[in-house]
C-alpha distance (Angstrom), angle and dihedral (degrees) to the residues before:
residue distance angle dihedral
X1 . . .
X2 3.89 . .
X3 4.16 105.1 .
X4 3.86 79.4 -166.4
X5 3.75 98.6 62.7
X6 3.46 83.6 50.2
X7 3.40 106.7 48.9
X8 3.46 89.8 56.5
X9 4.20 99.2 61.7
X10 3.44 99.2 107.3
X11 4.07 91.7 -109.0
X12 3.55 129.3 164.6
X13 3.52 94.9 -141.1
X14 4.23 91.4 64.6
X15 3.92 89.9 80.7
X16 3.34 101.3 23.3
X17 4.29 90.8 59.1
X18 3.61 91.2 51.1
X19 3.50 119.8 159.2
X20 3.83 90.3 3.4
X21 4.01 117.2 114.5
X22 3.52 118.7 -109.6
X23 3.61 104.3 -139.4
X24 4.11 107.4 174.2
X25 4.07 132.8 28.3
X26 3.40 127.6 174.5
X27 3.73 129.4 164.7
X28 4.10 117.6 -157.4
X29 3.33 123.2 -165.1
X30 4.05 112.3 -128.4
X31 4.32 97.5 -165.5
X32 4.35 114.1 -161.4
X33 3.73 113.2 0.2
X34 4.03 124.0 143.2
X35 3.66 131.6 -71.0
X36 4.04 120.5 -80.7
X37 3.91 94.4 2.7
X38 3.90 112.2 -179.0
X39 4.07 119.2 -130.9
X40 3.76 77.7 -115.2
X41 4.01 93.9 59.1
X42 3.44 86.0 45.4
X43 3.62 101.9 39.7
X44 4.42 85.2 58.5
X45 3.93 89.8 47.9
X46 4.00 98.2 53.9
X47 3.82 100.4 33.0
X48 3.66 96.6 -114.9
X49 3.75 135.6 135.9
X50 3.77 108.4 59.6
X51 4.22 86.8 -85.3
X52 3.92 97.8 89.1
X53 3.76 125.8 35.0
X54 3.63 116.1 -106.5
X55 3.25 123.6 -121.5
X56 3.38 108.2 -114.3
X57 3.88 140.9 165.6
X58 3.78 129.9 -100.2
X59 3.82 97.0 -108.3
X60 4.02 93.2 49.0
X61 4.13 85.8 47.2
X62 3.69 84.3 53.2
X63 3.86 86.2 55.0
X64 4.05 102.7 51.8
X65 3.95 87.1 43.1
X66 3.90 89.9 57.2
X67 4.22 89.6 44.0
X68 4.01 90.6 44.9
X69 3.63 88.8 50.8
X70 3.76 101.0 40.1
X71 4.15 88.8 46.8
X72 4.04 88.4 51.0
X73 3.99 91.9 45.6
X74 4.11 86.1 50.6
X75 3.96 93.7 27.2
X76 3.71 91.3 -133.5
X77 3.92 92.5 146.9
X78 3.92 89.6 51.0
X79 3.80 87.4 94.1
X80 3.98 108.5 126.9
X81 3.70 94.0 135.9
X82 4.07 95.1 53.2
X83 3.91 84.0 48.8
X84 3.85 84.5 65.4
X85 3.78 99.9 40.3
X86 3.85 102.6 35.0
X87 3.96 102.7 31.4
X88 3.58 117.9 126.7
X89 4.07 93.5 -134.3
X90 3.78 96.0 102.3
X91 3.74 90.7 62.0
X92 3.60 89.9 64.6
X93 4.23 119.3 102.9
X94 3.31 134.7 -134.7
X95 4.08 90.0 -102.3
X96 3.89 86.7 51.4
X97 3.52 94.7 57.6
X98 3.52 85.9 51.0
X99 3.34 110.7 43.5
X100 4.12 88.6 47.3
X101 3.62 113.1 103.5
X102 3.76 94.9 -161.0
X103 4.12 109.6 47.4
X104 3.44 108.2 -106.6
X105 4.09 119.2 -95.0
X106 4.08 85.0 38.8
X107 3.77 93.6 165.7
X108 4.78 104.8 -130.0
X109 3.83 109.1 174.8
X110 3.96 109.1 -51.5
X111 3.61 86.4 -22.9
X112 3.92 130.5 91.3
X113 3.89 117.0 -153.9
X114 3.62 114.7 -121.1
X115 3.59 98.1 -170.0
X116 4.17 136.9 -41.0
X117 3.46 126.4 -152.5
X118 3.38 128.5 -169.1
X119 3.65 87.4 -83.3
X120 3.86 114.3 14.0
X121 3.66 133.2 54.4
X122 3.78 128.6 -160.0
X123 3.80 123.5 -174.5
X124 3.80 140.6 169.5
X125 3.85 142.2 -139.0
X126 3.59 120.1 -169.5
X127 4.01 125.5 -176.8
X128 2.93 137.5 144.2
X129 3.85 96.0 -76.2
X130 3.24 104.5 41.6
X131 3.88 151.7 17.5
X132 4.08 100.0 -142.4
X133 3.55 123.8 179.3
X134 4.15 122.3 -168.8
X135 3.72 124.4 -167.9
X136 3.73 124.4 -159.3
X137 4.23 115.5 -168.3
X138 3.29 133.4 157.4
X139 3.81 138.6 -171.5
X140 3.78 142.0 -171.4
X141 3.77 118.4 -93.0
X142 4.03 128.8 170.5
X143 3.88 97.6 -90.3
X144 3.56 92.9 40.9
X145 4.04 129.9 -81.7
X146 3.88 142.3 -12.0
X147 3.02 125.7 -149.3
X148 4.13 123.7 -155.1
X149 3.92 120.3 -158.2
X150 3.83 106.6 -160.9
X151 4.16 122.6 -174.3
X152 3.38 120.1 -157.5
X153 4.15 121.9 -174.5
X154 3.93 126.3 -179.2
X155 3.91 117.3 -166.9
X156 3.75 106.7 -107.9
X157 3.63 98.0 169.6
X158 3.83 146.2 1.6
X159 3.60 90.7 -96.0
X160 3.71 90.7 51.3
X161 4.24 94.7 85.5
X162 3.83 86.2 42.4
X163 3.55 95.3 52.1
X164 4.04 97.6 43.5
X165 3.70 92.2 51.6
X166 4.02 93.2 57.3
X167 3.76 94.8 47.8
X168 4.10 92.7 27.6
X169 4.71 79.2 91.4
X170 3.57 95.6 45.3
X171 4.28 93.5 46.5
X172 4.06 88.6 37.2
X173 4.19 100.7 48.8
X174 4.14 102.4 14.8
X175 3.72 107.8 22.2
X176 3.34 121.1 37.9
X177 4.36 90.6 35.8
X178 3.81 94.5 51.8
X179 3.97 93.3 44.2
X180 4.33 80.2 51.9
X181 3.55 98.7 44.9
X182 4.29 81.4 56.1
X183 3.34 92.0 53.3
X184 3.54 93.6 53.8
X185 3.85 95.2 35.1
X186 4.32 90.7 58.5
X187 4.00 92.7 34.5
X188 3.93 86.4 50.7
X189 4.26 88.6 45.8
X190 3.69 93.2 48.4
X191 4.30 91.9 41.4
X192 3.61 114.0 26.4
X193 3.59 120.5 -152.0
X194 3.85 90.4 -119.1
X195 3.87 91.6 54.5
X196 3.58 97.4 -98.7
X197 4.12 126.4 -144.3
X198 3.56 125.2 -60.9
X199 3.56 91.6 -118.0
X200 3.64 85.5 63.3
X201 4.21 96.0 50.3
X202 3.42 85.2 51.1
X203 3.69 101.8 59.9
X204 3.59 86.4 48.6
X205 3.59 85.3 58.2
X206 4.10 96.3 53.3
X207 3.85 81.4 40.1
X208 3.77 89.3 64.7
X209 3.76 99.1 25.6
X210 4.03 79.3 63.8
X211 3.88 98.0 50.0
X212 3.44 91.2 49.1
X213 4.14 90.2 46.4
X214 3.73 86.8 56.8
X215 3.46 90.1 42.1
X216 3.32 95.3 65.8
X217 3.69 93.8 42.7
């Protein structure tokens, strides 16, 4: 993946991670969908953005359930009072706050939503072992949409490096490809390759016309 390419989408989230590493890109390809889709349409068609579960296979369930319960044995995600101290919030402008179409801190899963634009999503996880940030953006191309996946992690503690190089595997050649491969698996059920029927484009559109409902719920 070119970090270059990247880094040159005119993205909020260039100057706003400054100084943090960047420590995952991917780009997917999202062939066919409809004219003028927001991240948000296309956030409720793939899964992705911490609002709907991904889908996800049985060995990378396995995986979560063994984090969730080894972070409530050691209470590393009871962490309200770093939320407050560390959060990335305060870094956000006048024009952010306005542009967002969520209100900033929106809690999504384990995730709280920085900001979304109309076609760029940055959220935040903060435990006790790390301070993670993930960026979801997409952008028109001439077959239809990309989407990028951006991670983001600051140092919070000393255990912090320790604990990203044990599960740094696991996210790189389990994770992060099987949440990917759902993206493209829904995308490719809701637009198929071949065009597909209109009856098919338009349950795509009630799919996402629903995400964002609950979204804003």
């Amino acid at each position: 993946m070119d970090i270059d390419i990247y880094r040159q989408k005119p993205l909020r989230v260039h100057n706003f991670m400054a100084g943090i590493p960047l420590r995952t890109l991917e780009r997917v390809e999202l062939p066919g969908g409809r004219e003028g889709m927001t991240i948000e349409e296309i956030s409720g068609v793939v899964g992705f953005g911490g609002e709907v579960e991904m889908e996800v296979g049985p060995v990378t369930q396995a995986l979560f359930r063994l984090r969730t319960s080894i972070g409530h044995v050691l209470r590393w995600d009871e962490a309200k009072e770093l939320v407050e101290s560390v959060s990335f919030i305060s870094r956000l402008n006048e024009e952010d706050r306005a542009r967002s179409l969520v209100v900033p801190g929106k809690p999504a899963g384990i995730s709280r939503i920085l900001y979304r634009f109309d076609n760029e999503t940055l959220g935040e996880i903060i435990n006790r072992t790390v301070h993670c940030f993930w960026l979801m953006a997409t952008e028109r191309t001439a077959s239809g949409y990309a989407l990028w996946f951006a991670v983001y992690v600051k140092k919070l503690n000393w255990f912090t490096p320790i604990y990203m190089a044990l599960i740094t595997p696991m996210l790189k050649w389990i994770i992060y490809p099987a949440m990917l491969k759902g993206v493209k698996r829904r995308w490719e059920q809701a637009f198929p390759k071949a065009g597909g029927s209109q009856g098919v484009a338009d349950a795509a559109q009630r799919q996402a016309g629903q995400a964002i409902q609950n979204q804003g719920g």
